[in-house]
C-alpha positions as CSV (number, residue, x, y, z in Angstrom):
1,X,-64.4,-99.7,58.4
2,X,-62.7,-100.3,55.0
3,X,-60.7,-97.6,55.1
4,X,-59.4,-98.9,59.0
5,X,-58.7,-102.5,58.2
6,X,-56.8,-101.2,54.8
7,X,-54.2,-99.4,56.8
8,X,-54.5,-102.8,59.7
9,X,-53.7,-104.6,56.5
10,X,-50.3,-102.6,55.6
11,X,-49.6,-102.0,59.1
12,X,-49.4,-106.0,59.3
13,X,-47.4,-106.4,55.9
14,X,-45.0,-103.5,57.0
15,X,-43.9,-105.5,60.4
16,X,-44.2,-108.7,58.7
17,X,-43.0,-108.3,55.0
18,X,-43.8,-111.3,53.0
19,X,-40.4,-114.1,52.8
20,X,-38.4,-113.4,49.4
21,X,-38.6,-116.1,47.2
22,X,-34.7,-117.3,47.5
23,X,-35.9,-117.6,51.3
24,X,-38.9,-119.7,50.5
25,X,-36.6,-121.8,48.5
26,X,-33.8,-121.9,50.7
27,X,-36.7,-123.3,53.4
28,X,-38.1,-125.5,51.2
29,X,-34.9,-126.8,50.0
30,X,-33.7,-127.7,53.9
31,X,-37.4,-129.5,54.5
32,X,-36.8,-131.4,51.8
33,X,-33.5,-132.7,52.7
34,X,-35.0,-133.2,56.1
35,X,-37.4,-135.3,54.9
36,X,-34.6,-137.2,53.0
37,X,-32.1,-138.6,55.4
38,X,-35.3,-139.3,58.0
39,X,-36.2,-141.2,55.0
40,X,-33.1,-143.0,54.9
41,X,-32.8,-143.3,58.9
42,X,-36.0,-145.1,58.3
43,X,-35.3,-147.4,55.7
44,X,-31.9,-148.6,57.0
45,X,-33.8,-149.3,60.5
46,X,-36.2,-151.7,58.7
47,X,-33.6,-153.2,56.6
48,X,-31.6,-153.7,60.0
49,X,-34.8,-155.5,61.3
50,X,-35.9,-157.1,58.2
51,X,-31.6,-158.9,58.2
52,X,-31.9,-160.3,61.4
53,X,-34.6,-162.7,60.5
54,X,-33.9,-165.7,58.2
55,X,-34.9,-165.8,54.6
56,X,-36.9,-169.1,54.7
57,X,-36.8,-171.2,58.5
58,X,-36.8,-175.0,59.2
59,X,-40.0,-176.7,59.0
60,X,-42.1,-176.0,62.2
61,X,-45.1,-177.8,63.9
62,X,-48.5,-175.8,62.4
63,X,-49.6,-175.8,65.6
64,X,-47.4,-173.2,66.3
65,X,-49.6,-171.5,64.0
66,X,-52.8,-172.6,65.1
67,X,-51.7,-170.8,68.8
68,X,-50.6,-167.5,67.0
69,X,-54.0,-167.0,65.5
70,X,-56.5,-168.4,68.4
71,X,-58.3,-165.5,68.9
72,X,-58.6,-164.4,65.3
73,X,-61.2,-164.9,62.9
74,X,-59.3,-167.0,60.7
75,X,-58.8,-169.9,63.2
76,X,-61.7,-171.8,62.3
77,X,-60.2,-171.9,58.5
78,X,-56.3,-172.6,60.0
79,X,-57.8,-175.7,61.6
80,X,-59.3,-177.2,58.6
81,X,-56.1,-176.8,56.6
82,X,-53.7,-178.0,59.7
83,X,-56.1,-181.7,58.6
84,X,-53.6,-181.4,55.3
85,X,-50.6,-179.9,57.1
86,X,-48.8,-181.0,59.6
87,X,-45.5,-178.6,58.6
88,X,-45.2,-175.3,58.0
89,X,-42.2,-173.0,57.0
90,X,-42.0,-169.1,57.9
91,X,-40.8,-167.0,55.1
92,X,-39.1,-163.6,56.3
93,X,-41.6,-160.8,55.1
94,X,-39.1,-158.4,53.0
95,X,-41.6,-158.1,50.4
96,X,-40.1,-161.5,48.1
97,X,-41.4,-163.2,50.6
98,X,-44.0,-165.1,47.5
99,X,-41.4,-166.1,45.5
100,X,-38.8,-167.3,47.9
101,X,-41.9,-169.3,49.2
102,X,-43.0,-170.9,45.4
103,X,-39.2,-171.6,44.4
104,X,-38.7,-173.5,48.5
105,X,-41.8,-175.0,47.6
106,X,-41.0,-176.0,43.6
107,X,-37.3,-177.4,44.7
108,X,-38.9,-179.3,47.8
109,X,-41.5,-180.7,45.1
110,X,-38.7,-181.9,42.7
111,X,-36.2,-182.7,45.9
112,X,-39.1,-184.3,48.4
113,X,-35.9,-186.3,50.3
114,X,-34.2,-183.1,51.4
């Protein structure tokens, strides 16, 4: 038995020699640049998305809010703080979305008449 699946062994390695190592590379190389511009496809499709929505909006009604989340588990906690509220502002979600928030929020604190 050893002796028959050594020469199945060769057999398979003589119709199938192993990839030379430029190929491997040359394979590796295209994956990666593959992998690259999707990369970039990808990114320029969310910047696309994340540019058609404005940086900070006007001030809406928070009930607007309060129907957004109706079925989820925060609504009980939404309702409570709409008692403070009455306005809320959307901030575009681009990942400064925090401080483009606090700054709105600081210059309407100085500025309360605009």
């Amino acid at each position: 038995n050893a002796e028959y699946m050594g020469y199945i062994q060769k057999k398979i390695m003589a119709e199938n020699p192993p990839a030379k190592e430029e190929e491997k590379k040359g394979r590796l190389q295209a994956d990666l640049q593959e992998m690259i511009k999707k990369n970039a496809e990808y990114e320029n499709k969310i910047s696309e998305e994340i540019s058609k929505e404005a940086p900070i909006s006007s001030k809406c009604s928070f009930q607007i809010l309060l129907t957004e989340y109706q079925t989820n588990k925060y609504f009980k906690a939404l309702e409570k703080i709409s008692k403070s509220f009455t306005k809320i502002r959307r901030a575009r979600r681009d990942g400064n979305c925090f401080y483009r928030s606090y700054l709105i929020q600081l210059l309407e604190f100085i500025n309360p008449h605009k």
